[in-house]
DOKOL-320870 format. One record per atom (N, C-alpha, C): x, y, z. Coordinates in pm, whole numbers, padded with zeros to 5 digits, always signed. Example, Ala and Ser with C-alpha at 12.3 -4.5 7.8 and 13.67 -1.06 7.14 Angstrom:
BEGIN
+01319-00569+00780+01230-00450+00780+01320-00330+00780+01285-00225+00708+01367-00106+00714+01290+00003+00787
***
This chain:
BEGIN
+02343-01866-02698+02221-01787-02687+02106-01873-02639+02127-02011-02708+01955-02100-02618+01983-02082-02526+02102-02125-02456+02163-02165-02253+02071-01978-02208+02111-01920-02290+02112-01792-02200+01970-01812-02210+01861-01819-02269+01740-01808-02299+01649-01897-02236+01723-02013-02233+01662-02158-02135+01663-02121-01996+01798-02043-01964+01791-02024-01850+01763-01854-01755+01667-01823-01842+01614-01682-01810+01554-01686-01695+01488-01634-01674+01374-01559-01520+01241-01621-01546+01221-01601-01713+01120-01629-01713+01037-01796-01754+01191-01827-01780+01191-01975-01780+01162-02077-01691+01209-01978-01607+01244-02076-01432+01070-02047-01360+01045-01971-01411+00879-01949-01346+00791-02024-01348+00765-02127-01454+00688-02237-01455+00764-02395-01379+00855-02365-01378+00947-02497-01266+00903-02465-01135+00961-02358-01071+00887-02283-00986+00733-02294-00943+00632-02293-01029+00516-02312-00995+00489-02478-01017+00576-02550-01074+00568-02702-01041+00652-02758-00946+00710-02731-00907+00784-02726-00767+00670-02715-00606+00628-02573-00655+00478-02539-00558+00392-02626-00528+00366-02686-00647+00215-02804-00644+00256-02928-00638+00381-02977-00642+00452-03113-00556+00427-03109-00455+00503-02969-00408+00477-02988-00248+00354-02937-00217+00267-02880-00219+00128-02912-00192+00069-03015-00220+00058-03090-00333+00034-03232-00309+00050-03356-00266+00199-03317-00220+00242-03424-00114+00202-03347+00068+00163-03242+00075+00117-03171+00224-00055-03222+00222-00090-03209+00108-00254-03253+00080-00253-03379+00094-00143-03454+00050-00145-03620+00063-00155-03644+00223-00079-03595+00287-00046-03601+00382-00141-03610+00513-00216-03480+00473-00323-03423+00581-00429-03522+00560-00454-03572+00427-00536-03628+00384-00522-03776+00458-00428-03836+00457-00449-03991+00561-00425-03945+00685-00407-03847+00781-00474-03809+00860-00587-03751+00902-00626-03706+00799-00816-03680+00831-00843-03852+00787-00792-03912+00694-00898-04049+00660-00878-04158+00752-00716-04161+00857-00734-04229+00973-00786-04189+01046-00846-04021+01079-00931-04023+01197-01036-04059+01159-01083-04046+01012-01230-04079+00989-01249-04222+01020-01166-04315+00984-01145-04450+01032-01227-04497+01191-01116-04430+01239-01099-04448+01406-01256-04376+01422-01291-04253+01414-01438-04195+01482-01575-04313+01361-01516-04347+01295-01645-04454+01241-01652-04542+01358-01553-04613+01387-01548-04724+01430-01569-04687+01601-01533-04553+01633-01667-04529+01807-01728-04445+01759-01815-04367+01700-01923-04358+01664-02016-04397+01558-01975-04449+01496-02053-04498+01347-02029-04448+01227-02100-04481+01154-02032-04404+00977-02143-04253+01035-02035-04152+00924-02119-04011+00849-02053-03973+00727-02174-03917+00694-02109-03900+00537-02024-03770+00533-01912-03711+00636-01832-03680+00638-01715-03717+00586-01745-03898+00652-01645-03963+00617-01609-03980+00478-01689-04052+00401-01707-04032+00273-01643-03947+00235-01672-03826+00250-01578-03663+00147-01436-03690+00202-01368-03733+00269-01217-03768+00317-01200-03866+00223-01263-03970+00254-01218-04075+00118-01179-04047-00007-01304-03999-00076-01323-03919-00210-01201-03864-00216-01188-03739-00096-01046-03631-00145-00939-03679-00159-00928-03790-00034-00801-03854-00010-00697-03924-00189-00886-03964-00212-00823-04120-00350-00764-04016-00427-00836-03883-00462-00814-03790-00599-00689-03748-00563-00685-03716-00393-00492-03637-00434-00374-03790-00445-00445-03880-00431-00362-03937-00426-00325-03981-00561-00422-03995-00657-00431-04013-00806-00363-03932-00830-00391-03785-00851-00326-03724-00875-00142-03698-00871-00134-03725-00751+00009-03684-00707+00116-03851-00766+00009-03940-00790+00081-04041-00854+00097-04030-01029-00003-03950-01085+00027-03906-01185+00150-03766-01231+00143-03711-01108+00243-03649-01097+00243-03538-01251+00341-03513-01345+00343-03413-01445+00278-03458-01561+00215-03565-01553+00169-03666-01673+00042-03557-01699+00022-03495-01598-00137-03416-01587-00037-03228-01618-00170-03180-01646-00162-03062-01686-00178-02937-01613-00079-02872-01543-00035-02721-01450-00192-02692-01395-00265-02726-01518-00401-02661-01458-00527-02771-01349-00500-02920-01406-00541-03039-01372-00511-03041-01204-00353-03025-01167-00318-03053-01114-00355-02936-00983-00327-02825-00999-00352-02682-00963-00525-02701-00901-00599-02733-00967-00752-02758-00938-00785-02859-00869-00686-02961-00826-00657-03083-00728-00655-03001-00596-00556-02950-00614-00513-02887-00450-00567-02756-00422-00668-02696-00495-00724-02610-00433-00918-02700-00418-00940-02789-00500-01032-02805-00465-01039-02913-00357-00929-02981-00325-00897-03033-00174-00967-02972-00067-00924-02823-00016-00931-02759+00003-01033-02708+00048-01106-02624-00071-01223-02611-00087-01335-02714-00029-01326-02792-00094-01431-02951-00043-01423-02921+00090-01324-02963+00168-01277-02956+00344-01361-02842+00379-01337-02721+00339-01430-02581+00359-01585-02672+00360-01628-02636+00239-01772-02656+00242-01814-02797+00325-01722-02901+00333-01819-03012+00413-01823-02942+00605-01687-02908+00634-01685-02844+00745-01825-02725+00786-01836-02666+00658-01963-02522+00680-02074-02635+00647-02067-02721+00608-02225-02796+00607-02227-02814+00742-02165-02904+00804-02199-03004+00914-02198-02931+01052-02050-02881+01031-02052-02755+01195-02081-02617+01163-02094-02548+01102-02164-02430+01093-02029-02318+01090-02059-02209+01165-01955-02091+01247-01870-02184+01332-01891-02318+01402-01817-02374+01481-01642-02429+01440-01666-02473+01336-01557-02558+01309-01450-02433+01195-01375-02473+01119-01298-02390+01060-01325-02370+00883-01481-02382+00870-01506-02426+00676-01463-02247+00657-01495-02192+00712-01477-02028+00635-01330-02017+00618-01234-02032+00704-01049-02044+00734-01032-02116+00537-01099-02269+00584-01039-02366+00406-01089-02276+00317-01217-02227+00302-01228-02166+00188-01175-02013+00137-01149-01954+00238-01072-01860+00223-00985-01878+00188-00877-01996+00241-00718-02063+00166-00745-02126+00046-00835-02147-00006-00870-02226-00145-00881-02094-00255-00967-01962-00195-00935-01868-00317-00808-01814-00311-00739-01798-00205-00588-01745-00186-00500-01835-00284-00517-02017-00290-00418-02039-00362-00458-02052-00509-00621-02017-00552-00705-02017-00693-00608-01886-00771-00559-01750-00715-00537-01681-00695-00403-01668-00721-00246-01781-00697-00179-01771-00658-00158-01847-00796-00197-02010-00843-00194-02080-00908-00232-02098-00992-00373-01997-01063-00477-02020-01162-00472-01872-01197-00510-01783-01093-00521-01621-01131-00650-01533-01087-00648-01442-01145-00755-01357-01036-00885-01407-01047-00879-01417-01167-01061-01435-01238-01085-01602-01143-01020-01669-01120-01059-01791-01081-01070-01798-00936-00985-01669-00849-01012-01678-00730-01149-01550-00698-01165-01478-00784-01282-01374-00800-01426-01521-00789-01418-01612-00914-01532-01753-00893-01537-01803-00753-01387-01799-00696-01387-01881-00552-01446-01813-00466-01443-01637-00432-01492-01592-00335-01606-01598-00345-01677-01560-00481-01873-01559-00571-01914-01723-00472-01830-01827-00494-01907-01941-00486-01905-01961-00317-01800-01940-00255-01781-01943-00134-01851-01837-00033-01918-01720-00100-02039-01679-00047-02099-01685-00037-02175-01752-00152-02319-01817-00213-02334-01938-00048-02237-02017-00072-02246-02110+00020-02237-02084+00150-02180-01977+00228-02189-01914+00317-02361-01924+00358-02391-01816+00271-02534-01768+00292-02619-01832+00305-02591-01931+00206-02688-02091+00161-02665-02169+00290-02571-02200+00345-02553-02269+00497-02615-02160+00631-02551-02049+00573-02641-01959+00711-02777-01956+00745-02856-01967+00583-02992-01936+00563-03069-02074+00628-03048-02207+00635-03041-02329+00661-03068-02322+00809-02922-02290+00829-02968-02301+01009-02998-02255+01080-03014-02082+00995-03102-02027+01064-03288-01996+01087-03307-02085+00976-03469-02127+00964-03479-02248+01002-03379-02336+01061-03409-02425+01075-03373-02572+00967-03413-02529+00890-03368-02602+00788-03291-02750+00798-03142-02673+00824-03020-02781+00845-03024-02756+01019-03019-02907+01021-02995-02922+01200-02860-02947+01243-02808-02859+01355-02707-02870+01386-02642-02965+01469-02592-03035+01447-02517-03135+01529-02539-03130+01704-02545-03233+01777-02568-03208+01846-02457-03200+01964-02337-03156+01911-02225-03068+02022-02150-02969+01945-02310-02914+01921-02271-02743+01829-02404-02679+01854-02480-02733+01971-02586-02657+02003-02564-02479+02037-02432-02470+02051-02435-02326+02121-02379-02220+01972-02334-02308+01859-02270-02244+01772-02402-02111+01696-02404-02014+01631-02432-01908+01630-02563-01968+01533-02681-01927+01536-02780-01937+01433-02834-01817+01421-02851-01694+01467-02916-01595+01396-02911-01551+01295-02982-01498+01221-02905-01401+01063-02838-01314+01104-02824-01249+01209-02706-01099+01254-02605-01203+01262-02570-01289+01335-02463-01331+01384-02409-01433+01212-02472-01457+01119-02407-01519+00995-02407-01431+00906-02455-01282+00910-02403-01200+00831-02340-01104+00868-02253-01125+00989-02121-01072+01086-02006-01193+01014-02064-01334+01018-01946-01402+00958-01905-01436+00824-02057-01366+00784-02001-01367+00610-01945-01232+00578-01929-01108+00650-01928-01012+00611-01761-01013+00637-01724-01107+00769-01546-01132+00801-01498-01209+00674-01590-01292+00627-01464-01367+00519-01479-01290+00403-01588-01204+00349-01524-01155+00272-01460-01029+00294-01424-00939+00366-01326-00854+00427-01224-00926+00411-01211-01043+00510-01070-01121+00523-01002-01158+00368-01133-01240+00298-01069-01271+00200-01025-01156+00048-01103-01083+00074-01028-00943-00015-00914-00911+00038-00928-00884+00129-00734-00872+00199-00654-00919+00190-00675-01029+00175-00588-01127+00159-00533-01162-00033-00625-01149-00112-00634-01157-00219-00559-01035-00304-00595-00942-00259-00515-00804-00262-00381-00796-00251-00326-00825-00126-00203-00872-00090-00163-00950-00163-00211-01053-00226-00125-01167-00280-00129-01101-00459-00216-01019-00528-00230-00989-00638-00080-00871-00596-00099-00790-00555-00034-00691-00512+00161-00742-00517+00129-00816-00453+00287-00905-00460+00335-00953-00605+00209-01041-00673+00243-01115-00778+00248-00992-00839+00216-00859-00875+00264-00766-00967+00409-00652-00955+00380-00656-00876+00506-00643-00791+00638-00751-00817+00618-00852-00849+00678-00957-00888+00703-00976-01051+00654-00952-01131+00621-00929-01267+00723-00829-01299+00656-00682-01234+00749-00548-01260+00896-00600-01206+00971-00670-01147+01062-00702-01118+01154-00826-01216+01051-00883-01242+01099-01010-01337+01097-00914-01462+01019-00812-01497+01029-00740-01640+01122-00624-01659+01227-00616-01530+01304-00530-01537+01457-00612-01592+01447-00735-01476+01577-00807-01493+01574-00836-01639+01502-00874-01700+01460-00990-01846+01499-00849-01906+01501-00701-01888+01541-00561-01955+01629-00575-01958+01719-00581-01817+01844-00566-01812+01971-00664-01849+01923-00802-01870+01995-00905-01885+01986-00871-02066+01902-00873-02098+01897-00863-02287+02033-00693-02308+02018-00640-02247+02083-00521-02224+02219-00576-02213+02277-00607-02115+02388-00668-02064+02426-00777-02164+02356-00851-02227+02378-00953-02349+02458-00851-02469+02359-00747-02498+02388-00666-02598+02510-00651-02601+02564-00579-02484+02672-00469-02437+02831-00605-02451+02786-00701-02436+02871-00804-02387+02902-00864-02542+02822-00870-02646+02806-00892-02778+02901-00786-02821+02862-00663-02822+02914-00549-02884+03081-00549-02855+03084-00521-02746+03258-00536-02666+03303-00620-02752+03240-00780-02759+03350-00843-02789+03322-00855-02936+03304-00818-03004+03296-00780-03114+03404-00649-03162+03412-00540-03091+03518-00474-03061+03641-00500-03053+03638-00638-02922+03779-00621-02875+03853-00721-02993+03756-00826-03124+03782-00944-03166+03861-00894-03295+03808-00748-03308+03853-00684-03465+03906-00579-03449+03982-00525-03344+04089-00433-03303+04207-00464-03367+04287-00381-03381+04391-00380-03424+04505-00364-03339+04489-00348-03195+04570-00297-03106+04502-00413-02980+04639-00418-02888+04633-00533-02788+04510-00466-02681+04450-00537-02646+04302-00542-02556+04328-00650-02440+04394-00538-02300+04380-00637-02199+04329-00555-02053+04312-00673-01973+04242-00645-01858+04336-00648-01769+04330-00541-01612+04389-00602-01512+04335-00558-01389+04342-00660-01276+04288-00667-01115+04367-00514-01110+04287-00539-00953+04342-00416-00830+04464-00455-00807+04582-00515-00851+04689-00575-00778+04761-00551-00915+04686-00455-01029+04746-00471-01149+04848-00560-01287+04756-00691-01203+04817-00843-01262+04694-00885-01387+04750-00901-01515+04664-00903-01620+04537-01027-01595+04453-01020-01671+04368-01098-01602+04306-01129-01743+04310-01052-01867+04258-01084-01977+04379-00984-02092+04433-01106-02209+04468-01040-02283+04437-01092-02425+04404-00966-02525+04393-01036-02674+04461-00972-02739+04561-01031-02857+04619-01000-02964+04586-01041-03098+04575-00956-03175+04537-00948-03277+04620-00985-03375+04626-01132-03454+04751-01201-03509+04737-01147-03654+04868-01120-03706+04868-01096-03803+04837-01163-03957
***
């Protein structure tokens, strides 16, 4: 009965979600000394920015992290690789604006808050990832934050940043939806099998309980009518 219980549906679900965040933290490791060798290489022909810096930073933490490996806690670890992520978003929406891809990371940062943590935490991700939207839109479009200067053409009006805040959060409800939508969908499926296996335990208990205190021979046979199970009941 433990084997059967150890090795349920619902057992395997948390291996499963540590399985997930290996390999995201070794894909985050990954991306990560390739953004920190390009940051390398563009220091060294154009000079330092404190772009660079936030690559470093991210780089050391996933790398801490992923060397600590299970020593850290589902949730520790989970908040590594989405705030990877995240960070990449917001330094990208600081520096290039609508130009570069910060709305894309932060949209994938509440998708996996969402996936890995749960609704309420990717519900915080979209709240904060708007805020900052707006807070970067409002910036460059008063002027404020100055835009780089080979992103002169990238969008500064308020129509045109509340056309692109109005796409990520469209996009990112859709997306969030879909993925809630699945994970319950996924649940109702895992709560049917975990029905039917306790069921099938029962039925499999009962039988042989039956066949163990019969008084009469109890056997089985194939399509080829060759016995395949027999019990006798010794006197």
């Amino acid at each position: 009965m433990s084997r059967a219980t150890h090795d349920s549906p619902q057992h395997e679900i948390p291996d499963v979600v540590d399985r997930l965040l290996s390999t995201l933290l070794w894909l985050a490791a990954t991306l990560g000394l390739v953004a920190f060798i390009g940051s390398l290489m563009r220091w060294a022909e154009q000079g330092w920015h404190a772009h660079y810096a936030v690559h470093v930073a991210v780089y050391a933490t996933i790398l801490a992290t992923l060397v600590a490996g299970r020593r850290l806690s589902r949730l520790v670890r989970s908040v590594t690789v989405i705030g990877f992520v995240a960070v990449d978003g917001l330094a990208k929406l600081y520096w290039d604006g609508m130009r570069g891809n910060g709305g894309l990371a932060l949209a994938a940062a509440c998708i996996l808050a969402c996936t890995l943590i749960g609704r309420r935490a990717a519900m915080v991700g979209v709240v904060g990832s708007l805020g900052a939207i707006v807070l970067v839109g409002l910036g460059y479009a008063t002027g404020t934050l100055t835009l780089p200067s080979n992103a002169l053409s990238a969008p500064r009006s308020p129509a045109e940043w509340f056309s692109f805040t109005a796409t990520f959060a469209v996009f990112t409800s859709a997306a969030l939806l879909s993925v809630d939508g699945i994970q319950r969908a996924l649940r109702g499926l895992l709560a049917r099998l975990q029905e039917r296996t306790a069921l099938l335990r029962d039925s499999e208990k009962h039988y042989r309980l039956l066949a163990e205190n019969t008084q009469d021979v109890v056997f089985t046979l194939d399509s080829k009518l060759n016995v395949t199970t027999c019990h006798v009941v010794s006197s």
